[in-house]
N, C-alpha and C positions, 0 to 999 in steps of 0.2 A: 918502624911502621907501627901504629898507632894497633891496638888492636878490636878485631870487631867483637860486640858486643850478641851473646851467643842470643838474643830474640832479636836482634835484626837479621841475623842470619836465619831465624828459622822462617823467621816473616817471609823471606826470599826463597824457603823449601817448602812452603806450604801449599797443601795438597801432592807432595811427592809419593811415588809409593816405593815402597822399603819389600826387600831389602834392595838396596840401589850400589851403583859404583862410584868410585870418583864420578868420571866421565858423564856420569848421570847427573851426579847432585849438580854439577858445573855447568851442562847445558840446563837444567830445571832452572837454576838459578837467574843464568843468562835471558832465560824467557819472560822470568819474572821480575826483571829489570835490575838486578844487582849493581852496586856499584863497585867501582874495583877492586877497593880493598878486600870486600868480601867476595869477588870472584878469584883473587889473588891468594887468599886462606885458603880457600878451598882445592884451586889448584894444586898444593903441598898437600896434602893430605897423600896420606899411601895409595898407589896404584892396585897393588895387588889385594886391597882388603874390599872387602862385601860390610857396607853401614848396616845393620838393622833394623834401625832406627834411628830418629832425633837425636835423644840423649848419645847413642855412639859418635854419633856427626863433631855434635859439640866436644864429646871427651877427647876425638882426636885433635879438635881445634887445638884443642887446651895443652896437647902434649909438644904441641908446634911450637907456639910462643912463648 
């Protein structure tokens, strides 16, 4: 899979508020029209961790792929 490029993905979490969960950034995203691939990233991401922030979002991208 191709992978998403970490400012379209934040374009898709913008205006979120932090600190957020998975479950969070996924639906946020879904509202703000994500396409799959990037709801697909996002998906994978750990369940059990709390984002802080952008930058966490992106690092754990980064640890996926």
């Amino acid at each position: 899979m191709a992978k998403a490029n970490p400012v379209e993905i934040q374009k898709h979490l913008k205006g979120m508020d932090y600190p957020a969960s998975k479950q969070e950034l996924v639906q946020h995203a879904q509202k703000q029209g994500a396409d799959r691939k990037v709801l697909s990233l996002l998906e994978q991401l750990p369940d059990n961790e709390e984002f802080e922030n952008p930058t966490d979002v992106n690092k754990a991208i980064g640890e996926i792929e």
